[in-house]
N, C-alpha and C positions, 0 to 999 in steps of 0.2 A: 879167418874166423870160420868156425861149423859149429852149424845150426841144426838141432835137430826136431821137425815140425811131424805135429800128432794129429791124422787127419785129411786123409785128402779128397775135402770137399773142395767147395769152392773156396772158403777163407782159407784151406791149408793151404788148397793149389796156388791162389793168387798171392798169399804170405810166400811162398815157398816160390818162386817167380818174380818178386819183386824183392827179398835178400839177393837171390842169384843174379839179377840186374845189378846190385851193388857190389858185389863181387864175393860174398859169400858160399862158402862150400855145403852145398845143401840135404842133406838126408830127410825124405820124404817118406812116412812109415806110416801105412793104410791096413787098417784091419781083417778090409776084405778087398774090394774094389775100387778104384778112386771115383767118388761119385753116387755111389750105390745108396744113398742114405736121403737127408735132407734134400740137395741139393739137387738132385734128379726128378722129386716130388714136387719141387718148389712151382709157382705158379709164372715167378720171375716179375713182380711189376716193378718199375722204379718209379717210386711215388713218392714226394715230398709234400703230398697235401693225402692220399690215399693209403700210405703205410703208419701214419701217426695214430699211435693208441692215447694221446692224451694232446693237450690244448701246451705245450712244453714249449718255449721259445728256443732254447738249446737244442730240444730234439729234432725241432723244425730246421733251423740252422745244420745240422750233422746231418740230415737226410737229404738235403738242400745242393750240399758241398757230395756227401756220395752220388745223387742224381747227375749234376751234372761234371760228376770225374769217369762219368763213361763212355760218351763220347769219344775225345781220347785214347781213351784205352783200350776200348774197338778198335779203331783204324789201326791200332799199334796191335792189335793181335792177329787184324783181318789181314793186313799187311804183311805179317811174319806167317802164317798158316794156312793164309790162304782160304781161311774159313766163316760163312757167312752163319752170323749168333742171333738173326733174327732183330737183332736190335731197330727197335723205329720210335721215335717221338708220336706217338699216339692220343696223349691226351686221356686224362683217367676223368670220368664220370662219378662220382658218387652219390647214388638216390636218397632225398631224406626221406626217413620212414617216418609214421606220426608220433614217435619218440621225442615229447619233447625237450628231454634231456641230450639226445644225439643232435636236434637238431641247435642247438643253441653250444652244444660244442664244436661240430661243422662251423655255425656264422663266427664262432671266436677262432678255429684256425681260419680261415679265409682273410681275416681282419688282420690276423698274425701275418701271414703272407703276403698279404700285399703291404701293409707297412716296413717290410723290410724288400721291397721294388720287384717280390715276383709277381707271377701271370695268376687272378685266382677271381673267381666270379660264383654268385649266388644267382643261379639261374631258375627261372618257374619251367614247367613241364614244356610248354609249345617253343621256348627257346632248345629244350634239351633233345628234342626229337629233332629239330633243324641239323643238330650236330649230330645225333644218332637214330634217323629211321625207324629202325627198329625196336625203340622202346615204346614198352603198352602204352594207351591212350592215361592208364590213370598213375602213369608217374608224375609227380608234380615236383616240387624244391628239388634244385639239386646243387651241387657244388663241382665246379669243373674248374681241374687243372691242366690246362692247356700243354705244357711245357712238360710235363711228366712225361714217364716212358715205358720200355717193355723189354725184355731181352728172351730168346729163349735158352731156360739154367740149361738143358742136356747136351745143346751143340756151343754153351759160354765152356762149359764143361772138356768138349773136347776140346777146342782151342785151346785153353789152359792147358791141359796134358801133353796136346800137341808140343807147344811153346816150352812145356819143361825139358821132352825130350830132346830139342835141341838143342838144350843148354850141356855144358861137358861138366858142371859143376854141381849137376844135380842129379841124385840116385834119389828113382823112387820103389818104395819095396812093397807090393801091394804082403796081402797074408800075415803079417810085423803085428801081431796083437803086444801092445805094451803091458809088462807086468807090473815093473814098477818102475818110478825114477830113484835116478843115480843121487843120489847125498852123499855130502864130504864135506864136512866142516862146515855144516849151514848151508854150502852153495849145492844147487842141483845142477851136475856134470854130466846128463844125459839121461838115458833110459836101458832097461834090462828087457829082454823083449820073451815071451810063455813059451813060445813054437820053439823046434830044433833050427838053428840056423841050414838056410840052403848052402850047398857045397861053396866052400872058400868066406865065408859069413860069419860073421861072429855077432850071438845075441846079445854085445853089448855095444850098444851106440855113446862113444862117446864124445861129448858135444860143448864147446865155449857156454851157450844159449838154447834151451829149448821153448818149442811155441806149444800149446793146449792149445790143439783147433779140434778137438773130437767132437762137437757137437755135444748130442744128447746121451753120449757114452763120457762126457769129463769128467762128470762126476764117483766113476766108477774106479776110478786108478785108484788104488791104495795109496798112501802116507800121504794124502794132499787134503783131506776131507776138512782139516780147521783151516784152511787156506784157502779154498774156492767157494765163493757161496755157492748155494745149491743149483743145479740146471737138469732139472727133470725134460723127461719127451712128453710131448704135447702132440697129439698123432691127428693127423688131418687127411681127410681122403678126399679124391680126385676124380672127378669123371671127366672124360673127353669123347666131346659130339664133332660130328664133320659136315659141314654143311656143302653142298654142289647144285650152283656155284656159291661161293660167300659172301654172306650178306652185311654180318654184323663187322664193322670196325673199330669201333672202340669200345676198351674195356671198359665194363661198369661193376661196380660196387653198390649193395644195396644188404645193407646191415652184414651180415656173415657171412652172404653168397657174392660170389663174384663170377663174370664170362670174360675171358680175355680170348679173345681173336686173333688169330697168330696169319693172319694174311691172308692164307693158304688153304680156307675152311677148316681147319681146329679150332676149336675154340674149347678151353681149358674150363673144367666150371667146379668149384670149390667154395668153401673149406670148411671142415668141420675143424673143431678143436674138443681134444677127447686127452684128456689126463687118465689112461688106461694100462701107464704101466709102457711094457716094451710089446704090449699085443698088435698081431699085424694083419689082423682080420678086415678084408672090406665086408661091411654091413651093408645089409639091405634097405633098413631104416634110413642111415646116412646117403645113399642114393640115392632113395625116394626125398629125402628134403632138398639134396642138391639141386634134385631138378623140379621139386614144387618150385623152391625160389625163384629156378634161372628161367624156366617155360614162362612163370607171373610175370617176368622183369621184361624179357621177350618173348614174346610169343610164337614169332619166326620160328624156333630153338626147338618147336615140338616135332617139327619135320625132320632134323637134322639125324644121321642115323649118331646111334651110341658105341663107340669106336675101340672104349678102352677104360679101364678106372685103376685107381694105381694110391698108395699110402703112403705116407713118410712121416718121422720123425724130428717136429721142429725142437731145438734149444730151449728151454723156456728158462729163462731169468729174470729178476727182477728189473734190473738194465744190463745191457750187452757187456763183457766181463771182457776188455782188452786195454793190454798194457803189461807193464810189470806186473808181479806178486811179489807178496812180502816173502821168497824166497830165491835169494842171486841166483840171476842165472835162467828163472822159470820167467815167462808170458804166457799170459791169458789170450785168447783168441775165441771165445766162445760167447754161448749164453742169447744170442744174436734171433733169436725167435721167429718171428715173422719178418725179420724185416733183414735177411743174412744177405740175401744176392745183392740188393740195393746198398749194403755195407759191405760190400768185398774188397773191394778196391781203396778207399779209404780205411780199412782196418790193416789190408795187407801194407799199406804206406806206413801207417801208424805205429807199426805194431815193428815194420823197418828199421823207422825212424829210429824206436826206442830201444834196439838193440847195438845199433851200432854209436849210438849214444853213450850207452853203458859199458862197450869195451873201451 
């Protein structure tokens, strides 16, 4: 079988990594860099109490099963490449703010969570500092998931790359802007690719199955538009502080902003979400609230020098768009918003699954 996958981010790279596990022949086609987009941006938490946008018993369950399929999937990639992705069970923090609508969605997941036997507590502020030092004196409620985790996306990133190049069954072609897909009798048979094919290339891929993993460019392909719902970019900007030595450990969340502690003195500190179109401007504005927030949350944080700030384009769909489409042949891999790293590994399984299903 050949599969031709649009995309290589983290869901392309890990879809495209786990056909070629099953023995499929893989064409990997990147518009620019593998990586360059979302997933280089991403903050990386795996959270199945800290990535929920709603009180969902299903979405809690799928984020539950992505969380802990990576494990696993680590040691099988550190094992093959050699290469350490930062992965730690850390434990995510979430401050409630005096929202009392966030706070009474908080007590209903945590009620969700542990009735179905995971780790999840309603803690007051002088428990929350026991586990994290460094939060101000005036956080108080908070909701901690123990068992949650953290990965860093840019070296999960190289691993993946790494791990395809030494498969013999998988070509990946950075520069491959897709033009359109291939149709023939109802079934899509590949893609036609805008650029002059490089020497010995031909710009037409043709393919059993192809996968949409292009992120916040899917929606751009021509003849798919009454087929995929919508996935606009939602652009979110990033600063990163260095702290020497480091102080803070665990990641916290406190309404919008987040600090995630990477071991090593980085600590990641985000997110806006700005529906702006494909603009790739860091604001002044959006760094000055990143780090009102994060300085309020810790205050450690004001010492730390400011090291870096960086944007990306997340997915945004109504819910994550994977599996089939109503056109043989095409899958969805997209749509995956905020919560793309922590579903990498179970969409790449999923989305496997559903293709060798269908031959």
């Amino acid at each position: 079988m050949r599969v031709a996958v649009i995309g290589a981010g983290v869901i392309g790279c890990a879809t495209a990594l786990e056909l070629a596990k099953r023995g499929a022949e893989v064409v990997l086609l990147e518009r620019a860099v593998p990586g360059s987009e979302a997933s280089s941006a991403a903050a990386g938490m795996l959270g199945a109490g800290a990535e929920i946008d709603e009180d969902d018993p299903e979405q809690i369950e799928r984020l539950v099963r992505a969380r802990d399929a990576y494990g696993p999937w680590i040691e099988e990639l550190r094992g093959e490449t050699g290469i350490d992705v930062g992965y730690r069970v850390s434990g995510i923090l979430i401050v409630m703010t005096g929202d009392p609508v966030e706070r009474e969605r908080l007590t209903r997941i945590v009620a969700l969570q542990r009735a179905r036997g995971q780790r999840a507590e309603l803690i007051d502020g002088v428990q929350a500092r026991s586990i994290e030092p460094e939060l101000s004196a005036d956080v108080g409620a908070c909701a901690y998931f123990p068992d949650d985790s953290q990965v860093d996306p840019p070296a999960l990133l190289r691993a993946l790359v790494a791990s395809l190049a030494k498969k013999r069954n998988v070509s990946l072609r950075s520069g491959a802007v897709v033009e359109r897909m291939l149709l023939e009798g109802g079934r899509c048979t590949g893609v036609a690719l805008a650029a002059p094919p490089a020497a010995g290339q031909s710009n037409v891929v043709q393919a059993d199955a192809t996968v949409l993993a292009a992120g916040s460019w899917s929606s751009l392909l021509p003849g798919i538009e009454k087929e995929l719902a919508p996935v606009r970019p939602a652009r979110g900007q990033v600063v990163q502080l260095e702290e020497r030595p480091p102080r803070l450990a665990t990641p916290i969340v406190r309404g919008p902003a987040y600090a995630i502690p990477r071991g090593d003195g980085r600590v990641y500190c985000g997110s806006t979400v700005e529906f702006v179109g494909y603009r790739r401007e860091i604001t002044a504005g959006a760094v000055r609230d990143i780090l009102d927030g994060t300085i309020r949350t810790i205050p450690s944080l004001a010492e730390a020098s400011l090291s870096s700030t960086w944007m990306g384009f997340r997915p945004h769909a109504e819910r994550p768009l994977v599996g089939r489409s109503s056109i043989p042949g095409l899958f969805w891999a997209t749509g995956h918003y905020r919560s793309g790293i922590v579903l990498a590994k179970i969409t790449a399984d999923d989305i496997a699954q559903s293709i060798f299903a269908s031959s």
